[in-house]
matplotlib code that plots the C-alpha trace (Angstrom):
import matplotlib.pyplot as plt

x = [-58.0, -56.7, -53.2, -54.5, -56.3, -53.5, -50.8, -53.3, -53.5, -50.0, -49.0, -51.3, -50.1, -46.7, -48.1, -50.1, -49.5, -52.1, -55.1, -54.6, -56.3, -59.4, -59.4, -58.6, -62.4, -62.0, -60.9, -59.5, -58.8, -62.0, -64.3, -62.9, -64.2, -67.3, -68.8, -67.7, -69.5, -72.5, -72.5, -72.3, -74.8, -76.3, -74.9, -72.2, -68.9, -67.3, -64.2, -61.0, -61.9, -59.9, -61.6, -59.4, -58.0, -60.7, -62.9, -66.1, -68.2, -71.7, -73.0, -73.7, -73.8, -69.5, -67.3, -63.6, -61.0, -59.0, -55.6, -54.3, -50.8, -47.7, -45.9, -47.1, -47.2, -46.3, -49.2, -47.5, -45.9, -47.4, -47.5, -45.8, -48.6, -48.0, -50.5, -51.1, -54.5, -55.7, -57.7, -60.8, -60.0, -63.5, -64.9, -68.2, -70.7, -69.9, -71.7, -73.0, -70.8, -73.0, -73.3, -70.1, -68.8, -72.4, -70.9, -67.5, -66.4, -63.3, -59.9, -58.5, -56.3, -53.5, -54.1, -50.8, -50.7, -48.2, -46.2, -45.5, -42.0, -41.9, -41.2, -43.3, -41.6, -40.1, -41.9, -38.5, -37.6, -41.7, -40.7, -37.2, -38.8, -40.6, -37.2, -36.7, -33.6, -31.9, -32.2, -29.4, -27.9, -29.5, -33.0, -31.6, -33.1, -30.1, -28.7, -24.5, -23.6, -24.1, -21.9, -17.9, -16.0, -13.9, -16.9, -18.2, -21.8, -21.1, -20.3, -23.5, -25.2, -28.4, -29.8, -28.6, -25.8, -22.8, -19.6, -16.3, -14.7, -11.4, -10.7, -7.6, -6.4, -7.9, -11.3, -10.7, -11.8, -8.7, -8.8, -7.4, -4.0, -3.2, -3.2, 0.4, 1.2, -1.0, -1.7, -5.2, -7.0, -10.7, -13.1, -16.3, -19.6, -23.4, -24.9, -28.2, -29.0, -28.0, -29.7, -29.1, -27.9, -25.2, -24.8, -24.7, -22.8, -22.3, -18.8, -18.5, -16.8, -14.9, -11.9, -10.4, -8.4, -10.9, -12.9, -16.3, -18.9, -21.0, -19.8, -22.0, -19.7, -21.3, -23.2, -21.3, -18.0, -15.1, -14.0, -16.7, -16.4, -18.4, -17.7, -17.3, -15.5, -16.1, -18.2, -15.3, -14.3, -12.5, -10.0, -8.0, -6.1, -2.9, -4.4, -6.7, -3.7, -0.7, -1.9, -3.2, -0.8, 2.3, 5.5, 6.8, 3.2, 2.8, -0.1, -1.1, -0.7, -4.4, -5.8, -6.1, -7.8, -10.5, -11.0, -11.3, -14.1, -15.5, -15.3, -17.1, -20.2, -20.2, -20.7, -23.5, -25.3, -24.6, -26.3, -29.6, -29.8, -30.5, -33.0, -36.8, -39.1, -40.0, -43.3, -44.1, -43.3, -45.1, -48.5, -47.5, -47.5, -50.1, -53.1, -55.6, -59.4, -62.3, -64.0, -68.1, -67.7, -65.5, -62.9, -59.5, -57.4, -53.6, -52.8, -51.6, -47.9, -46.8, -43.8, -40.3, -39.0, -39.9, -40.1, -43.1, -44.3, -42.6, -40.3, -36.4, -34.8, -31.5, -28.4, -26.2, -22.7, -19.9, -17.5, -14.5, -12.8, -12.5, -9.0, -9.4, -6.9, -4.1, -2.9, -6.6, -8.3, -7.7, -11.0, -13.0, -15.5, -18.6, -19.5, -23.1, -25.9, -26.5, -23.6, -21.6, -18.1, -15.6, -12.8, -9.6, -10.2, -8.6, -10.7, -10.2, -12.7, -15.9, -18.8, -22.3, -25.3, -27.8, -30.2, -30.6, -29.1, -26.2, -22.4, -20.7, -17.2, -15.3, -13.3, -10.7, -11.0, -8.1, -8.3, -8.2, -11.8, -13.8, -17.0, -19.3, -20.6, -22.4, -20.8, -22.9, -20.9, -17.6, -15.6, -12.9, -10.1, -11.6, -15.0, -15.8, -16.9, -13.9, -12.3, -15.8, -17.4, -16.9, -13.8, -13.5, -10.5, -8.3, -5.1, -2.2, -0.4, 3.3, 6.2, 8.4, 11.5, 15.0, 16.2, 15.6, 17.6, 14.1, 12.3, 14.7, 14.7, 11.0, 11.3, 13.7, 11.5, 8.5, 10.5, 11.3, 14.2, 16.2, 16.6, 19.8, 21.4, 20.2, 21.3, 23.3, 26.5, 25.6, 22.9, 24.4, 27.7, 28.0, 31.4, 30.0, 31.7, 30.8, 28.5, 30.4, 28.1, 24.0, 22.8, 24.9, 23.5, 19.8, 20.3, 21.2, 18.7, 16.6, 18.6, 21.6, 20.3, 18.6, 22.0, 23.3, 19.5, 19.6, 22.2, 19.9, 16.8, 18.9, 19.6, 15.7, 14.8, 17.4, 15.7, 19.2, 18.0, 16.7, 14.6, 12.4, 11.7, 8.2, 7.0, 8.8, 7.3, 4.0, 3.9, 5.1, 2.0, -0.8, -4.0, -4.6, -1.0, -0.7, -3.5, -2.5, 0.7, -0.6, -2.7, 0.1, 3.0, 1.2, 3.4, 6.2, 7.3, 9.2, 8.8, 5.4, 3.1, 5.5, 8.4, 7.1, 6.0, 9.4, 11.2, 8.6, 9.4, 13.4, 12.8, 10.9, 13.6, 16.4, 14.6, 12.4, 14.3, 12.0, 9.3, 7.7, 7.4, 6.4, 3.4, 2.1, 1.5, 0.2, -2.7, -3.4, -3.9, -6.3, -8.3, -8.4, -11.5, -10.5, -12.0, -10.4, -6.4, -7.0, -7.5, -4.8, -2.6, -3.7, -3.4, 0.5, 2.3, 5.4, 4.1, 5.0, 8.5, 7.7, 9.1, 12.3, 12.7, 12.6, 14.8, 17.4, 17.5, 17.9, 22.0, 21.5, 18.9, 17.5, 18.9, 17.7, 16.1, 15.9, 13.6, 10.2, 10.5, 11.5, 8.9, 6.1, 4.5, 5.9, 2.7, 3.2, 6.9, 5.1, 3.5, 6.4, 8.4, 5.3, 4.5, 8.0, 10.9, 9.1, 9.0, 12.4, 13.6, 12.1, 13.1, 16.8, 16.3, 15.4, 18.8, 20.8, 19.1, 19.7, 23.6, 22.2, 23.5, 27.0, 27.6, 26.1, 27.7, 24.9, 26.2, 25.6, 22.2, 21.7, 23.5, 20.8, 17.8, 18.5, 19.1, 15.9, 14.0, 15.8, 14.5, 10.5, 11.3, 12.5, 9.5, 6.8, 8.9, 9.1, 5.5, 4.3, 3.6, -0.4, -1.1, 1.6, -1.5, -2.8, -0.6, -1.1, -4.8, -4.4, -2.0, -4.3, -7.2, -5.1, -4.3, -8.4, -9.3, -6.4, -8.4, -11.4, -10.9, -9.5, -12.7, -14.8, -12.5, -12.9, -16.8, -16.9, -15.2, -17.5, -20.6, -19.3, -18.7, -22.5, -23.6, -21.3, -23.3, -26.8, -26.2, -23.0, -23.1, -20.0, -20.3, -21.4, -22.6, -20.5, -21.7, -19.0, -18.2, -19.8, -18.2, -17.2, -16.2, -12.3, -10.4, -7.1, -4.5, -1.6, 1.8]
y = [-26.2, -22.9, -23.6, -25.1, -21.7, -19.5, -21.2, -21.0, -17.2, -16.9, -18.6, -16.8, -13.3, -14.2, -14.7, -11.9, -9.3, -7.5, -9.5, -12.5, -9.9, -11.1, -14.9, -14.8, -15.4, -18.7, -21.4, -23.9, -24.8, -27.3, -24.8, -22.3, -25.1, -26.0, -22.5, -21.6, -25.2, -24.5, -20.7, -22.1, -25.4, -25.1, -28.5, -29.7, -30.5, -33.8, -32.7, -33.4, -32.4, -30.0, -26.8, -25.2, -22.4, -20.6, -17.2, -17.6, -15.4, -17.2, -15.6, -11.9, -12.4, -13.3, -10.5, -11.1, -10.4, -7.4, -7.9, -4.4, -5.4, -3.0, -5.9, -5.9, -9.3, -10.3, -11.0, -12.6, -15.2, -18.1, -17.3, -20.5, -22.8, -22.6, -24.2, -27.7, -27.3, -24.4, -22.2, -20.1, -16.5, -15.1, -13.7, -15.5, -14.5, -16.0, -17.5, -16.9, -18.3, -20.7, -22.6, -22.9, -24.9, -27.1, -27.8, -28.0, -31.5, -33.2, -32.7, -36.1, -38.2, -37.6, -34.2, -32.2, -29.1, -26.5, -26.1, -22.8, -23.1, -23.3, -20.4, -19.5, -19.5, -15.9, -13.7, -13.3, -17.0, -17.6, -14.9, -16.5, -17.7, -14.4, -12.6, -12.0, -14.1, -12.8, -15.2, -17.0, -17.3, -20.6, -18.5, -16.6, -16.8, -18.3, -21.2, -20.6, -24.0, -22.2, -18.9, -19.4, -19.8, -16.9, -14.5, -12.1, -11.6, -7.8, -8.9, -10.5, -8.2, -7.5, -6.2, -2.3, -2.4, -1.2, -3.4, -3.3, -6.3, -8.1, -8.1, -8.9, -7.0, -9.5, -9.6, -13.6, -15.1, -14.7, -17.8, -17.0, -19.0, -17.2, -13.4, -13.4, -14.6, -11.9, -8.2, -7.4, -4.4, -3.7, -1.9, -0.3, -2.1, -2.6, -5.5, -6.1, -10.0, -11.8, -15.2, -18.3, -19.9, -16.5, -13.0, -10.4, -6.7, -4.2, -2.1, 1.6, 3.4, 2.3, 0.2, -0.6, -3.7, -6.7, -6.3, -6.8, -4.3, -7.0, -9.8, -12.8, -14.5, -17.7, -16.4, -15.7, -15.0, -13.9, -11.7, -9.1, -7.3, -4.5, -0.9, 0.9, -0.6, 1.9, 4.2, 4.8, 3.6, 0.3, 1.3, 4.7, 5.5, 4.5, 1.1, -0.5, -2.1, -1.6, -3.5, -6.7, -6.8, -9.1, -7.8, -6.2, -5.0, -2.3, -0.2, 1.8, 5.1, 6.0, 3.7, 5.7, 8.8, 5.4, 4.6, 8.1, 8.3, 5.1, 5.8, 8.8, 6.9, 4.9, 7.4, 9.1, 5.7, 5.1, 9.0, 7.7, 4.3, 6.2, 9.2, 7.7, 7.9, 11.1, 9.6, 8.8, 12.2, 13.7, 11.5, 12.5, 16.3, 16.5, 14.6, 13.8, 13.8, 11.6, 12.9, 12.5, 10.6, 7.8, 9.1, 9.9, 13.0, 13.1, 15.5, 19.4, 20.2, 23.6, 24.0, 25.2, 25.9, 27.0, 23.6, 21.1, 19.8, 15.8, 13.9, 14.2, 11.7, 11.0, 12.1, 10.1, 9.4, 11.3, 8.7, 8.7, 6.8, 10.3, 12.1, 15.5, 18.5, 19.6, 16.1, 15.5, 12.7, 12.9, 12.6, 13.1, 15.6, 17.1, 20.6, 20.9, 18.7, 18.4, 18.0, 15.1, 16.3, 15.1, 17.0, 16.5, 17.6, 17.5, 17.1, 20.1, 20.0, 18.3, 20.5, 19.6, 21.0, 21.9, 23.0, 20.0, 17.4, 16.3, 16.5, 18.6, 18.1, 20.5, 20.3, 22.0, 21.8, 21.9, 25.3, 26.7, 26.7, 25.7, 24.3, 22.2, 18.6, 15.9, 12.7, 11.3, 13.8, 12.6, 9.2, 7.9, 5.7, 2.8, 3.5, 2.3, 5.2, 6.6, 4.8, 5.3, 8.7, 11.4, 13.3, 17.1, 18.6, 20.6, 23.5, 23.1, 26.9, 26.0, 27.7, 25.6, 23.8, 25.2, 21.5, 20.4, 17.0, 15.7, 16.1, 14.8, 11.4, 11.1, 11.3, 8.4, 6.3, 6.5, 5.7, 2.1, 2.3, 5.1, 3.0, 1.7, 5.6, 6.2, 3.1, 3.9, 1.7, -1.5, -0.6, -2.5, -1.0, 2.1, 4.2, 7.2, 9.3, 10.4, 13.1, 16.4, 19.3, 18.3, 21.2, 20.7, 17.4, 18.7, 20.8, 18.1, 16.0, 13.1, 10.6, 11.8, 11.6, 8.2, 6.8, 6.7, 4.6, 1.7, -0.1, -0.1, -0.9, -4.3, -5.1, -4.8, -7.0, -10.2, -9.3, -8.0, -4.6, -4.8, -2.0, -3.5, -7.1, -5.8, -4.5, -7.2, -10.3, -8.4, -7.9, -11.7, -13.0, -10.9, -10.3, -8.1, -7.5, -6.0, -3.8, -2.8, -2.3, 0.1, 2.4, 2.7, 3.8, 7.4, 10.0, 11.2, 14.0, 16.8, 15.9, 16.9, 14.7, 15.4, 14.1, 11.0, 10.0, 10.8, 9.0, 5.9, 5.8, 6.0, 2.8, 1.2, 1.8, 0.0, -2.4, -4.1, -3.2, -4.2, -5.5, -2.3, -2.7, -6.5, -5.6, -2.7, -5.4, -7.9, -5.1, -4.1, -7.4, -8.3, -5.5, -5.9, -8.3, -11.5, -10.3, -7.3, -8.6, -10.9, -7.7, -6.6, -9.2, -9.2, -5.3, -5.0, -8.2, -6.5, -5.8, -9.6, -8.1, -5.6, -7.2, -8.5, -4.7, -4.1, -7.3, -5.8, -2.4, -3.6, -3.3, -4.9, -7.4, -6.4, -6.8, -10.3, -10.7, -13.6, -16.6, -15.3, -11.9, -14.2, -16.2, -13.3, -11.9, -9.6, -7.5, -8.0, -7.1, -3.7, -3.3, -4.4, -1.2, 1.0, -0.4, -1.7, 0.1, 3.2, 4.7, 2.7, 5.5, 8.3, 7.7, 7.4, 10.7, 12.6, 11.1, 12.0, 15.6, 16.3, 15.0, 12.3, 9.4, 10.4, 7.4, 4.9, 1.8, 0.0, -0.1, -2.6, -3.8, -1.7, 1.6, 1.2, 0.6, 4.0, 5.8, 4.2, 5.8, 9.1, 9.1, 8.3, 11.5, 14.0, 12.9, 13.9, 17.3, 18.0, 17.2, 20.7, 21.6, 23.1, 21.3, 18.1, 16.0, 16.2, 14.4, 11.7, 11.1, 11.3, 8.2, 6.7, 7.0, 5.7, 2.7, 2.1, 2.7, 0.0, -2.8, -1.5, -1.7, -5.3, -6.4, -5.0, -6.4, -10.0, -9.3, -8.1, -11.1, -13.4, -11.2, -11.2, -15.4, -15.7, -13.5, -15.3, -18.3, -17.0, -15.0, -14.5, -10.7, -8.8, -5.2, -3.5, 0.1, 2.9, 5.9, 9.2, 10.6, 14.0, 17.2, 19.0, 22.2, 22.9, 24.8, 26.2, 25.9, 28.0, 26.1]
z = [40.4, 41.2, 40.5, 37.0, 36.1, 37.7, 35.4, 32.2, 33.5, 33.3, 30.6, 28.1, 29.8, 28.9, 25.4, 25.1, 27.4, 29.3, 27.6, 30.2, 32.5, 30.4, 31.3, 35.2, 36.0, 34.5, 36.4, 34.4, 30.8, 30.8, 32.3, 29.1, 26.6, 28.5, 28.2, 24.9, 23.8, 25.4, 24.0, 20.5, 20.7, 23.6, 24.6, 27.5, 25.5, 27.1, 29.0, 27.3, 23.9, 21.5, 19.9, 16.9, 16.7, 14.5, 14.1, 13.1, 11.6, 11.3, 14.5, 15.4, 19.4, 19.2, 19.0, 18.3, 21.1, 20.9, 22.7, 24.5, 23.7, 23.4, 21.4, 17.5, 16.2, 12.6, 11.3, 7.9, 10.4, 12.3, 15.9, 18.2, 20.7, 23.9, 25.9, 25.3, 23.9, 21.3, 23.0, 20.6, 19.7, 20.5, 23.7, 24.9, 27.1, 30.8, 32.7, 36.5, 39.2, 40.2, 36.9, 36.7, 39.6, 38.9, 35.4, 36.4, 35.3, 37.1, 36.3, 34.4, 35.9, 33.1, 32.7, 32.7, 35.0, 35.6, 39.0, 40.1, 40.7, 36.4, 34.5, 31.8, 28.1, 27.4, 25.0, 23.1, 22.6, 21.5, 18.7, 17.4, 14.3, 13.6, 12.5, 9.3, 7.3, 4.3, 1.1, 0.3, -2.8, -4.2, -3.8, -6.6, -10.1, -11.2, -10.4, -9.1, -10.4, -14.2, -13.0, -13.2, -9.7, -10.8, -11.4, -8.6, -7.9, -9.4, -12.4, -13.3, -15.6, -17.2, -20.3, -21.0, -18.4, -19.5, -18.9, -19.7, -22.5, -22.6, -26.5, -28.3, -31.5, -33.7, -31.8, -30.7, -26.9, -24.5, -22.3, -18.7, -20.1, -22.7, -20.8, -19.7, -24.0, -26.1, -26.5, -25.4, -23.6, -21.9, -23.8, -22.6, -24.3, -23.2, -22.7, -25.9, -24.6, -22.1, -21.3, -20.2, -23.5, -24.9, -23.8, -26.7, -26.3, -28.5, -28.1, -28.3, -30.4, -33.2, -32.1, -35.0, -36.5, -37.2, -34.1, -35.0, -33.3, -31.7, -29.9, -28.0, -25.6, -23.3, -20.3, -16.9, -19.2, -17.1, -20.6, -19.1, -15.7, -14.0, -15.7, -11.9, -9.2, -5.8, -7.9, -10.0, -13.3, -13.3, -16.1, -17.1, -19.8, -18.3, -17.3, -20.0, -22.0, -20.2, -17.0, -18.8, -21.7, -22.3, -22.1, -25.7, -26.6, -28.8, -28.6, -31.8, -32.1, -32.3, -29.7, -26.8, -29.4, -30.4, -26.5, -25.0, -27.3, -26.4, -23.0, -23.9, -25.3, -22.3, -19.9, -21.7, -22.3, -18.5, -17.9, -20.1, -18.7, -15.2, -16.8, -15.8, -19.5, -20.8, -21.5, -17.8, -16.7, -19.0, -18.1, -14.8, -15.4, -17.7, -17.5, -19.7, -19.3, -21.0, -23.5, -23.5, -26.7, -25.8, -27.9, -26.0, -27.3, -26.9, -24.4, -25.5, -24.7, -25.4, -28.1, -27.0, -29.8, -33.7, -34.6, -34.4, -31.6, -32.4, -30.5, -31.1, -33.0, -30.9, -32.3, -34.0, -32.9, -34.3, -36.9, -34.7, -37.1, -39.5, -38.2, -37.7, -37.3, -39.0, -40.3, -40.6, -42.8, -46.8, -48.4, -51.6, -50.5, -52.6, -52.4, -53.8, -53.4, -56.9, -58.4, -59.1, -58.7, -55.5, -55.0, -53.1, -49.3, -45.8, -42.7, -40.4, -37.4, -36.2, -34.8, -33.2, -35.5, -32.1, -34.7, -37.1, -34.2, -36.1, -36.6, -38.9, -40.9, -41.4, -44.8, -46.6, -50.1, -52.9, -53.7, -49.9, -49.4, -46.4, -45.9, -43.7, -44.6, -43.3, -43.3, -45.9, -48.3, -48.3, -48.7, -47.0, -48.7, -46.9, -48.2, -52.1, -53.0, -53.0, -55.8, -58.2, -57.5, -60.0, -59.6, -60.7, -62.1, -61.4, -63.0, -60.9, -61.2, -61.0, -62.1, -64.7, -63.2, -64.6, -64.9, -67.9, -67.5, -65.6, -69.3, -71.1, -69.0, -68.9, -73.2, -72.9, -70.7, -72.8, -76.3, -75.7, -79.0, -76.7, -73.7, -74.3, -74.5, -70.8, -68.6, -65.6, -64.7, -62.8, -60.0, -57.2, -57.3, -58.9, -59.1, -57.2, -54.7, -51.4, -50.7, -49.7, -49.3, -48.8, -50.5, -53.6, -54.0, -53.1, -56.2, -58.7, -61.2, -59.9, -62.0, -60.3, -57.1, -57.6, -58.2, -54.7, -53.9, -56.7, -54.7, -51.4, -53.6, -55.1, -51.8, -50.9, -53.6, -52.4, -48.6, -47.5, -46.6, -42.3, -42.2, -45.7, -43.8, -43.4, -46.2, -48.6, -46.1, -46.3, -50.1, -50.7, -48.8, -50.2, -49.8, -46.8, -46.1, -49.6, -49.2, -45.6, -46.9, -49.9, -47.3, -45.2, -48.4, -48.8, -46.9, -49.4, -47.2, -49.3, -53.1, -54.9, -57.0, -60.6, -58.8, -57.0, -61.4, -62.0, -58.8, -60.0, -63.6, -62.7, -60.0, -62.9, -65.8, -63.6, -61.6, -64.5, -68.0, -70.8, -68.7, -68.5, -72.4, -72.6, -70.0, -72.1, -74.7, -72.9, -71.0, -74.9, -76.4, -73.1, -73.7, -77.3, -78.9, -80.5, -84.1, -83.1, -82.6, -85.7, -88.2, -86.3, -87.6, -91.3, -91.2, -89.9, -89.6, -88.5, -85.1, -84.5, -83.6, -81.0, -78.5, -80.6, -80.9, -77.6, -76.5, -79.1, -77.3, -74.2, -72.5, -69.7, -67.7, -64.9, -61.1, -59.9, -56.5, -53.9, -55.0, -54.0, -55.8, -58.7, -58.5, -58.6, -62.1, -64.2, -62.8, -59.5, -60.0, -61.1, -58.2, -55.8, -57.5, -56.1, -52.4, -51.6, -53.5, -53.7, -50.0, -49.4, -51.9, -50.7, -47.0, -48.9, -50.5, -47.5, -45.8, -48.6, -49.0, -45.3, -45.1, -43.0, -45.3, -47.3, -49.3, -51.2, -49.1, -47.0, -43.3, -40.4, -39.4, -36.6, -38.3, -41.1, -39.1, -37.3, -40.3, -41.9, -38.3, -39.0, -42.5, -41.5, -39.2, -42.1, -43.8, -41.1, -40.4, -44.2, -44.8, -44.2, -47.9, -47.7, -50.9, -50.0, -49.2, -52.6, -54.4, -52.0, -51.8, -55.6, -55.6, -52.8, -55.3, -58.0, -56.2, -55.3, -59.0, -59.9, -57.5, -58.6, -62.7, -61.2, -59.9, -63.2, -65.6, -63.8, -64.2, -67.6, -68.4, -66.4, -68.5, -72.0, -71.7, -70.7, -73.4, -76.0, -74.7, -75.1, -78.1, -79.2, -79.1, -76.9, -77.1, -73.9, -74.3, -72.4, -71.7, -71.6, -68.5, -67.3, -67.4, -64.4, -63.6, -63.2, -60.3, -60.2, -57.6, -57.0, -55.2]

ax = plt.figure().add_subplot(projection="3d")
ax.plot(x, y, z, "-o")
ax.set_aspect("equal")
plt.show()
């Protein structure tokens, strides 16, 4: 019996430190369960029975141990049995001595008891299962079957994180076999959605080409990674194309202007993702109080500033995509409110407006003039409004040229019967000699000049010029080719707007002959009404041999070209003379003008290509004229107001067929253009 009580002793010391000094004036485990049964009924309890391990509550005479223990249990945890039976948490009142050996009942036969050569269960192996585990990964909300094997955990992301995006330079998925085959780059972007079905981002920036702004990709994609990697930024400006791009990539010229500024954004969303809401802090600092009524009043900040207490509006993002500096952006720029008129303007600087929260352009307008706009005020050549706003005009002060040879060619190209009195020897192999001295043949006519060029240009047109496989492949196919190929022919170094008319009616006179003529006629009789062309007809029936006129005046035919320049219209022939032939000559004339090319003898492949590099050169050196640029945002609005007169003539077509439908009525009402105010330049 005493061993019994002095292992129970023991046992529940090792369990709960110095509260076993509590229980040594029991003797055994039996006696412990007879007196707390008779405390609580006020009955004997058969020996042998279990009591669980509960507090109660329902009577005032039990008080609830308090264990004197220097070891602090979890209490979130379930604590380990040790003894064999459970043993009650609450103290009861013992009783004497004497009752207790009366009451003692005997010790079962199969009753286990402790030998005192057994050590008692450390305190640190009862409290294994009390430390604390980190979850493991499948506890995660998401599942790691759904997240690709090549994805880290640090590249999962949420909503408003900002990450960086593998994109190629047509905006298309790159699968992980085609890296090592295509051009592509990282670009920073921040993360709108992201669920379980498609993860939407957003790019920074402007990146150009036919990237579209916002992008959803499948969740867990590998084409997104972490923005910082060691608390620094993943990618540099030496690194975001070259170090995932295939060999023989070009990057563009302007690509690392677009992502340094994209970057830019990045960081400063990156800055405000961190800030905590203005709105908490200022519940925080200013508290409000109840009013007697019920009614709640908005709290009373004092203003900062001379403007109204309101929030800020954010501030827009600057339009990277505007070029600013000295070969800044060629727009059509307003300079009152309420007026109409656009003129001609260059894009000089870009400056924050801390006042009104907003950016500022800085333009120079066609007279020398400055001013500041917002961006609302201008257009772009990629914009539509820049081929249909109102354009104001303009006196261009100019001296009058001393050649007079330049006139007397222009009278010749405009009088169809003349023609045959002004044709050069054949074009493709003229008897010319070579050039001695540059500056005697800078001071001779454009028609001399242009007739050490009209060989190259027949050799453009049969596709047997290298350097012009570009622009004739690109013109040949169409659509967005051609027009990429019309926004890029705008630089015309040296010569002025007057000379680039004459340089493009001299290409036109050799190359097409009397189509020029036979598609005046044709663009007349389409904008002509059919009553109209009939009256026409009864009123001068000789005009049926306008073209036989023209066909009779006419020397020679025109220079033929390979099979697909053959096979275009007599239009598009037109236009070929403008975006192809056209900057093929000038580049020419800035070779011959500079004693870079002496003769007019087309030399070997490689020979011509670095020429034709030498040329495009002389053209950005010589393109420091202050007023150069207008002439060519005025051909660049030309050309828009060409493809926009396109587009209306296709829908006044369309309108006037539904209206001869309906009612048979065809006139549309048009309404004259507003005048503008005129400014003088001085070149």
């Amino acid at each position: 019996m005493v061993r019994a009580a002095t292992s129970t002793s023991a046992s529940l010391g090792g369990l709960f430190g110095d509260g076993s000094s509590d229980l040594t004036d029991l003797t055994d485990t039996e006696e412990v369960s007879a007196s707390i049964s008779r405390e609580r009924t006020g009955s004997p309890v058969a020996s042998g029975s279990s009591i669980p391990w509960t507090s109660s509550t329902n009577s005032r005479s039990r008080k609830t141990i308090t264990y004197k223990s220097k070891r602090k249990l979890s209490t979130e945890m379930p604590v380990p049995s040790v003894v064999s039976a459970p043993v009650a948490v609450e103290r009861c009142r013992p009783a004497s001595k004497q009752a207790q050996r009366d009451s003692a009942p005997s010790t079962p036969p199969n009753a286990k008891r402790r030998k005192l050569n057994q050590t008692p269960p450390s305190t640190s192996q009862s409290l294994k299962s009390l430390v604390l585990q980190p979850p493991s990964i499948s506890t995660l909300r998401i599942s790691s079957s759904f997240i690709d094997p090549s994805k880290k955990l640090d590249d999962i992301f949420s909503e408003k994180d900002v990450v960086w995006i593998k994109v190629s330079l047509h905006g298309e998925e790159v699968q992980p076999d085609e890296e090592k085959g295509g051009s592509f780059y990282w670009w920073p972007a921040q993360v709108l959605e992201d669920d379980l079905s498609e993860t939407t981002i957003e790019l920074f920036g402007n990146p150009g080409y036919d990237i579209p702004r916002r992008i959803k990709l499948p969740p867990f994609s590998s084409r997104t990674v972490s923005f910082r990697l060691d608390n620094q930024l993943r990618y540099k400006e030496s690194s975001f194309f070259e170090e995932f791009s295939s060999e023989g990539a070009v990057m563009l010229p302007d690509l690392t202007t677009r992502w340094n500024a994209a970057v830019a954004q990045a960081l400063e969303a990156e800055r405000e993702e961190l800030l905590p809401d203005a709105s908490s802090l200022i519940n925080d600092i200013v508290p409000t109080k109840q009013p007697r009524n019920g009614k709640e009043k908005e709290p009373y900040l004092p203003c900062t500033s001379s403007q109204s207490c309101t929030e800020k509006s954010p501030i827009k993002p600057p339009d990277e995509s505007v070029r600013v500096g000295e070969d800044g952006e060629l727009v059509l720029a307003s300079d009152h409110r309420g007026r109409p008129d656009h003129w001609p303007a260059r894009v000089v600087s870009r400056s924050l407006d801390q006042k009104n929260r907003r950016w500022l352009y800085e333009v120079c307008y066609i007279d020398g003039k400055r001013k500041k706009l917002e961006r609302s005020r201008f257009f772009t050549c990629m914009e539509p409004g820049f081929a249909t706003c109102q354009m104001g005009q303009w006196e261009t002060i100019r001296p009058p040229s001393e050649d007079s040879s330049d006139d007397e060619d222009e009278t010749h190209d405009n009088n169809p019967q003349e023609f045959s009195h002004a044709l050069s020897p054949s074009p493709s192999n003229p008897d010319l000699e070579d050039i001695q001295d540059a500056d005697e043949f800078f001071d001779r006519s454009l028609p001399n000049q242009m007739k050490y060029v009209h060989p190259i240009l027949c050799r453009v047109i049969r596709r047997e010029y290298p350097p012009a496989y570009i622009s004739h492949d690109d013109f040949i196919k169409g659509g967005k080719a051609r027009q990429e190929l019309v926004r890029s022919a705008a630089n015309y170094g040296q010569f002025s707007e007057n000379e680039i008319q004459k340089i493009t009616n001299l290409i036109r006179k050799v190359m097409l002959r009397d189509e020029r003529w036979a598609k005046r006629v044709i663009e007349d009789e389409e904008d002509q009404q059919p009553g109209e062309i009939l009256s026409m007809i009864e009123e001068k029936p000789e005009s049926k041999d306008k073209m036989t006129d023209s066909e009779r005046y006419s020397g020679k035919p025109r220079p033929k070209g390979c099979e697909a320049y053959e096979n275009l219209s007599r239009a598009d022939r037109g236009l070929y003379c403008t975006d192809v032939l056209l900057p093929v000559a000038i580049v020419q004339l800035h070779l011959l003008r500079s004693g870079e090319r002496k003769s007019w003898k087309v030399q070997s492949e490689e020979q011509e290509k670095a020429l034709y590099s030498k040329g495009l050169e002389l053209m950005v050196v010589t393109h420091k004229n202050t007023f150069q640029w207008v002439s060519e945002l005025v051909t660049m609005r030309r050309m828009a107001e060409n493809l926009q007169k396109k587009k209306m003539r296709k829908t006044t077509v369309a309108t006037n067929h539904a209206k001869r439908e309906n009612d048979g009525t065809t006139a549309i009402a048009s309404t004259p253009p507003a005048r503008s105010r005129r400014r003088q330049v001085q070149v």
